[in-house]
N, C-alpha and C positions, 0 to 999 in steps of 0.2 A: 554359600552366599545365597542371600534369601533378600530376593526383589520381588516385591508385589505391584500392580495399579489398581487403585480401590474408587469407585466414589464417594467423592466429601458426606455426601446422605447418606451412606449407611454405617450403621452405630460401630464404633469398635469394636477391636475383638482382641482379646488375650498376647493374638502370637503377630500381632502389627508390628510390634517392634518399636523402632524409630518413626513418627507417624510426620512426611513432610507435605505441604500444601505444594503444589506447582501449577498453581493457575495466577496470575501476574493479579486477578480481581478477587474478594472477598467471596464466596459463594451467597446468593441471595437466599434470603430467609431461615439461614443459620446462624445461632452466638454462634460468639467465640468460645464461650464455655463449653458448650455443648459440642463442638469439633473435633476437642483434644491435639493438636494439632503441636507439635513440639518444635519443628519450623518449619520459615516461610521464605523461604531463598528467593525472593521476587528474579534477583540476578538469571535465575534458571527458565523464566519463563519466555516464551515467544516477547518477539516484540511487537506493539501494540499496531505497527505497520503490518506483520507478516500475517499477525492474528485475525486483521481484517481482512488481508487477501484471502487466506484459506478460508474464511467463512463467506465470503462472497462466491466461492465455491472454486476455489483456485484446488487444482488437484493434492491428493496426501503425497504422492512420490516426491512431488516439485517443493511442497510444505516441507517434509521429511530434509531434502538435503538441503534447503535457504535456515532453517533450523537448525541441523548441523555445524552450520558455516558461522551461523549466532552461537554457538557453542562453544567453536574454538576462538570466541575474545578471550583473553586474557580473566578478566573476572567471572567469567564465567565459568573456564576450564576449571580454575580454584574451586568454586562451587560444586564443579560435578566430583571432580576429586574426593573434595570432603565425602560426599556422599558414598565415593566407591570403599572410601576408608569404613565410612560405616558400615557398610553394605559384610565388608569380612569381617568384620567385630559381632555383627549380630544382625536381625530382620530389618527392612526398612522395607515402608509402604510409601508408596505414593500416593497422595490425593491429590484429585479434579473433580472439578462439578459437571465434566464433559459426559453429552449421555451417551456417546458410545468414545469412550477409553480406547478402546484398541486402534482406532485411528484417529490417536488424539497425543498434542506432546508428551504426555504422559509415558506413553506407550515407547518411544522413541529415546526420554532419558532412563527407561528402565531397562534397553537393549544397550544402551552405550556404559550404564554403570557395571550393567552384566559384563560387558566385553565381548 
């Protein structure tokens, strides 16, 4: 199983895979063209209340499990699902515009796809 978190900025590459956005907003000053971006499961992103807390500077631990908790809706499970499905078929990359990923939701659905 081959899970990656990439920034939406940097160009593709060969072994991306399945290439998903997971940021709930369009990254600024990118086409769409130029992205490559094969989908966009808005369903999987923060919600636009949790996304303000954390950036207001609410901690990643507390972000980490109120995300979680957003995760287990119903449509959203389906969504991670899908993804874990593709995740054993072949690569999947994550995309965010976030500048540091590693404490970013990104980061978080690519340990829950892992398991």
């Amino acid at each position: 199983m081959s899970v990656r978190v990439r920034r939406i900025y940097e160009p593709p590459e060969p072994d991306d895979g399945l290439r998903v956005l997971v940021d709930r907003l369009w990254p600024r000053g990118l086409a769409k063209d130029a992205a490559h971006v094969d989908e966009w499961p808005k369903g999987l992103t923060p919600s636009n209340e949790l996304r303000t807390w954390y950036h207001a500077g609410g901690s990643y631990e507390e972000f980490r499990s109120r995300y979680e908790a957003e995760l287990d809706a119903p449509g959203a499970a389906e969504l991670l699902d899908g993804l874990r499905t593709a995740a054993r078929e072949g690569s999947v990359t994550l995309l965010t515009a976030s500048k540091a990923p590693v404490q970013s939701h990104a980061t978080v659905l690519a340990e829950l796809i892992k398991g």
